[in-house]
DSSP file (Angstrom, degrees, kcal/mol; ACC not computed):
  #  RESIDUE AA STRUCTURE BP1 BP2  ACC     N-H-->O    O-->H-N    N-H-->O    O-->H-N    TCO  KAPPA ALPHA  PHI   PSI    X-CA   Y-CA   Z-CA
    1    1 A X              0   0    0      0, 0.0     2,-0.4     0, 0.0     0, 0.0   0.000 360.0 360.0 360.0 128.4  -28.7   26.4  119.2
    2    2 A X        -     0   0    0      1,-0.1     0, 0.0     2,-0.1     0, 0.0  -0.665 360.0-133.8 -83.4 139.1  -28.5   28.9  116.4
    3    3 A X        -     0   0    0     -2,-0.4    -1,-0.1     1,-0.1     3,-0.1   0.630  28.3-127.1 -85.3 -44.6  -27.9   27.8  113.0
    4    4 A X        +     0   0    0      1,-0.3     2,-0.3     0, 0.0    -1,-0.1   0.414  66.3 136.1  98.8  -7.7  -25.0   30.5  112.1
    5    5 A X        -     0   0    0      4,-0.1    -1,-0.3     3,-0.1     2,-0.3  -0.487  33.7-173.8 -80.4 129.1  -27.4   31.5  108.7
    6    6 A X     >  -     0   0    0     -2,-0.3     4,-1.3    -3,-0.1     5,-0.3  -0.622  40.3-101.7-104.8-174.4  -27.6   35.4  108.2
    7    7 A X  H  > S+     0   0    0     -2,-0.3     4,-4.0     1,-0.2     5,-0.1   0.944 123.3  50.8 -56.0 -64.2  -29.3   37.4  106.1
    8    8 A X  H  > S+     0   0    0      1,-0.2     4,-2.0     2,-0.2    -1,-0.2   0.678 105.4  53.3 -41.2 -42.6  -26.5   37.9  104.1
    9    9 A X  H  > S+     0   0    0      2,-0.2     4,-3.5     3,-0.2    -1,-0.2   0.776 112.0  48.6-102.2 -50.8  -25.8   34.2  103.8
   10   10 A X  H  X S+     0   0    0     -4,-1.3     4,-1.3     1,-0.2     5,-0.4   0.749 112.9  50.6 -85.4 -17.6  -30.0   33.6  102.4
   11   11 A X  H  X S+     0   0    0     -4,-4.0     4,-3.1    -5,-0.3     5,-0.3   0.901 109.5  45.5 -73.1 -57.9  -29.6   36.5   99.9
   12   12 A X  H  X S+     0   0    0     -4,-2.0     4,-1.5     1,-0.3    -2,-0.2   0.862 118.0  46.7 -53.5 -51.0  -26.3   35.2   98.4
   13   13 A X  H >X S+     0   0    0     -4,-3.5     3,-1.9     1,-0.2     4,-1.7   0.963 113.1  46.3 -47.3 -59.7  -28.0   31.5   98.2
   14   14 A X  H 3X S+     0   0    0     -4,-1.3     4,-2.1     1,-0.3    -1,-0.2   0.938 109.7  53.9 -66.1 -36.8  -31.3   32.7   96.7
   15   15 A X  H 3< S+     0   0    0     -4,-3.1     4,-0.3    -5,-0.4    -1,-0.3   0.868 112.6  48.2 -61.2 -15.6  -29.2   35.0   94.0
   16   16 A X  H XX S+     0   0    0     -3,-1.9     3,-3.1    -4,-1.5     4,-2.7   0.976 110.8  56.2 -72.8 -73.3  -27.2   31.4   93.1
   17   17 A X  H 3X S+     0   0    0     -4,-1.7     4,-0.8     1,-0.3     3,-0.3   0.627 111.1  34.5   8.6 -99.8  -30.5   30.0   92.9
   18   18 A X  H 3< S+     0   0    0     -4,-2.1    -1,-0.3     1,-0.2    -2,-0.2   0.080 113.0  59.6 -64.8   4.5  -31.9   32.1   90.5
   19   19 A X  H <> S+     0   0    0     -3,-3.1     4,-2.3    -4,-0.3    -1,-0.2   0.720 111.8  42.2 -73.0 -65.5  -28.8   32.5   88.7
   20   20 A X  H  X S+     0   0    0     -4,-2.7     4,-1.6    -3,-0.3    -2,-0.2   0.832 116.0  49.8 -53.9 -28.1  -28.8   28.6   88.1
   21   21 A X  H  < S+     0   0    0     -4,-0.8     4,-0.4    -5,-0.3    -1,-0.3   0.873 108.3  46.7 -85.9 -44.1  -32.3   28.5   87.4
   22   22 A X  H  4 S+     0   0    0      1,-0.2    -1,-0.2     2,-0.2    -2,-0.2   0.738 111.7  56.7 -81.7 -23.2  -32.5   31.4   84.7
   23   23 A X  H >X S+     0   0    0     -4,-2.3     4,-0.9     1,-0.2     3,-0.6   0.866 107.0  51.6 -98.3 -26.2  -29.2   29.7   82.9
   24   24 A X  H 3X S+     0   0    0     -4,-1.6     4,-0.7     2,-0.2    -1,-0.2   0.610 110.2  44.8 -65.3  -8.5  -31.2   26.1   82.6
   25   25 A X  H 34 S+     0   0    0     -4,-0.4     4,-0.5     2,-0.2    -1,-0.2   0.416 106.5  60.8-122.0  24.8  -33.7   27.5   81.1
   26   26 A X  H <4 S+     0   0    0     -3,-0.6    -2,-0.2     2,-0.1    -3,-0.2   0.531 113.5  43.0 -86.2 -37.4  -31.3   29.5   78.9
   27   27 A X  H  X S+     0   0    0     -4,-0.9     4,-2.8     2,-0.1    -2,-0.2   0.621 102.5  58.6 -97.5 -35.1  -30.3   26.3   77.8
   28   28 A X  H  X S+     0   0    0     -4,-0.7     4,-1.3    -5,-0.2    -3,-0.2   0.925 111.8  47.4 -74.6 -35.7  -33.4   24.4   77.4
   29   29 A X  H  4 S+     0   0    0     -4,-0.5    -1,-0.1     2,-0.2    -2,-0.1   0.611 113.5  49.9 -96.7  20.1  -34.3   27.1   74.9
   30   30 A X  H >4 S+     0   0    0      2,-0.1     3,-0.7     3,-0.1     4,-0.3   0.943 115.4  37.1 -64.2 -76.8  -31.2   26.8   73.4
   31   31 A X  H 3< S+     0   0    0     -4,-2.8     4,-0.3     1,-0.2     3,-0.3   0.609 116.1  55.9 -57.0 -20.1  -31.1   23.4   73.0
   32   32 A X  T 3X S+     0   0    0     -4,-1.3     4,-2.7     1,-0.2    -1,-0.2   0.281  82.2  89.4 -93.1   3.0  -35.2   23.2   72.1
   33   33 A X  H <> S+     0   0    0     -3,-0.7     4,-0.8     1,-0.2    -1,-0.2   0.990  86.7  50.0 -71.5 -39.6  -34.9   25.8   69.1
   34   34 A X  H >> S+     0   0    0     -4,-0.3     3,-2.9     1,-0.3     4,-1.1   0.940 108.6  53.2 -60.5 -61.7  -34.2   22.9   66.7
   35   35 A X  H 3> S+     0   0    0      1,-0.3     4,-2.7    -4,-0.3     5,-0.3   0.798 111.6  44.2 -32.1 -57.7  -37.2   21.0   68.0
   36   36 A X  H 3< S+     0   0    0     -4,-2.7    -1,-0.3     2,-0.2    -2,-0.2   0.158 108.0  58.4-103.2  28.0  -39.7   23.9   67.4
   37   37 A X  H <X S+     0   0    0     -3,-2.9     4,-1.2    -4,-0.8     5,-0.4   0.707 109.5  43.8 -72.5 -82.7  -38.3   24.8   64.1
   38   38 A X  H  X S+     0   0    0     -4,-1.1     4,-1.1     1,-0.2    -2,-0.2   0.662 115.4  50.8 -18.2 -51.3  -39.1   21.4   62.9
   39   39 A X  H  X S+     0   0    0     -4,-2.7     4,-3.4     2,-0.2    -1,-0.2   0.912 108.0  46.5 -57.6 -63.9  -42.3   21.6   64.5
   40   40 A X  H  > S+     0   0    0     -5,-0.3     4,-2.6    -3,-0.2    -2,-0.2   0.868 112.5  52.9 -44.4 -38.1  -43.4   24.8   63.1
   41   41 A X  H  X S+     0   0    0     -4,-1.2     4,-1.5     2,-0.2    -2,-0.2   0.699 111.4  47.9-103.3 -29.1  -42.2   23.6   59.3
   42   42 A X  H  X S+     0   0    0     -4,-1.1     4,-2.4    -5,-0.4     5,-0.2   0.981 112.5  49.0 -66.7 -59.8  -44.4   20.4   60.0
   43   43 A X  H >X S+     0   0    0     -4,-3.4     3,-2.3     2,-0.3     4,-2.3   0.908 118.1  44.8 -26.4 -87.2  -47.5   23.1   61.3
   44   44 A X  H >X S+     0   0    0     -4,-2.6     4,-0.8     1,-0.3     3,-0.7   0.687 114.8  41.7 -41.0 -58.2  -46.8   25.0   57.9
   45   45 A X  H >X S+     0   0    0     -4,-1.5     4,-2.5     2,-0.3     3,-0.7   0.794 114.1  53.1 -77.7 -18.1  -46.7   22.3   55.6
   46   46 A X  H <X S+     0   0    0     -4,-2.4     4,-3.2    -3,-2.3    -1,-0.3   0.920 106.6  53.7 -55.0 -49.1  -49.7   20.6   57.2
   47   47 A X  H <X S+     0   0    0     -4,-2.3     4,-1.4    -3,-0.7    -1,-0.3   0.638 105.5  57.2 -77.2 -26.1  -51.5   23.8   56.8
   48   48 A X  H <X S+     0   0    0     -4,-0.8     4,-1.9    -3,-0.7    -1,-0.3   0.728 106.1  45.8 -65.3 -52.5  -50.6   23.6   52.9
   49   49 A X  H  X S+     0   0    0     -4,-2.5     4,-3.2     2,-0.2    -2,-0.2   0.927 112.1  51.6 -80.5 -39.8  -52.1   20.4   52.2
   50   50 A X  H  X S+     0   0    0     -4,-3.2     4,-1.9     1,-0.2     5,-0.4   0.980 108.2  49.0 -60.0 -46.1  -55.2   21.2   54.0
   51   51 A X  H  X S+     0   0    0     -4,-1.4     4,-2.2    -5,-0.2    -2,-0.2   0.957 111.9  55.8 -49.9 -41.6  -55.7   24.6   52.1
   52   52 A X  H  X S+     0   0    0     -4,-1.9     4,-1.0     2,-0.2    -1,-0.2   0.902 106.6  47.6 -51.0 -43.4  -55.0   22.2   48.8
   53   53 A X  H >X S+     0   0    0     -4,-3.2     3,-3.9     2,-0.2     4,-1.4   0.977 114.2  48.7 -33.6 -66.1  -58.0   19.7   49.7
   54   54 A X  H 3X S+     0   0    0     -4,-1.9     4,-3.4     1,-0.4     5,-0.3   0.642 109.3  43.4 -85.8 -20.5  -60.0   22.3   50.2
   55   55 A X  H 3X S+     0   0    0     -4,-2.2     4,-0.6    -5,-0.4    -1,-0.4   0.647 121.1  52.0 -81.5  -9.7  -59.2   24.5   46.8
   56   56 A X  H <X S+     0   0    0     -3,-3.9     4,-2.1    -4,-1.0    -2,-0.2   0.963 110.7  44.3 -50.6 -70.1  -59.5   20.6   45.2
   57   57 A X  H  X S+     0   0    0     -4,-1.4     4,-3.6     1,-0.2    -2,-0.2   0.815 114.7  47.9 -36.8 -59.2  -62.8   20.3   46.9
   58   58 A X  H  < S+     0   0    0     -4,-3.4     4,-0.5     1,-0.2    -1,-0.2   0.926 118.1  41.8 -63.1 -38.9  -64.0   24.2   45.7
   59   59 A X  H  < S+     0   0    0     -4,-0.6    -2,-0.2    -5,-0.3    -1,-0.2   0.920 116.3  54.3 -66.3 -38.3  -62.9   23.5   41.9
   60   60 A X  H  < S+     0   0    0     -4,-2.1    -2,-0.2     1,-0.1    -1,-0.2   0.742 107.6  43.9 -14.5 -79.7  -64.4   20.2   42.4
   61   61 A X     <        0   0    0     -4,-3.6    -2,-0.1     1,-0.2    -1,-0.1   0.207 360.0 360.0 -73.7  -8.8  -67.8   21.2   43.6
   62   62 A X              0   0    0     -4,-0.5    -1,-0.2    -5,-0.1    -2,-0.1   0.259 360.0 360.0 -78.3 360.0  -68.1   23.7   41.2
């Protein structure tokens, strides 16, 4: 017994699909921006303190 699916029928699904698909992850990097701002300003200052050691360390040593 045939199913009744056409062609037509598997295009329209797969364009919903990929509609739905492309707007969650439109929204996860929506919602994630904050997150990897935060992250990034931890990175930077991290990177700040080491560069300080290490001009401590050179003045230091000197």
């Amino acid at each position: 017994m045939p199913l009744g699916i056409g062609i037509g029928e598997l295009l329209l699904l797969g364009i919903v699909a990929g509609g739905v698909y492309l707007g969650v992850r439109s929204l996860k990097r929506i919602g994630g921006g904050d997150r990897e701002r935060e992250l990034e300003a931890a990175r930077r200052d991290f990177e700040r303190e080491i560069e300080a050691m290490n001009h401590k360390e050179r003045i230091g040593g000197e």
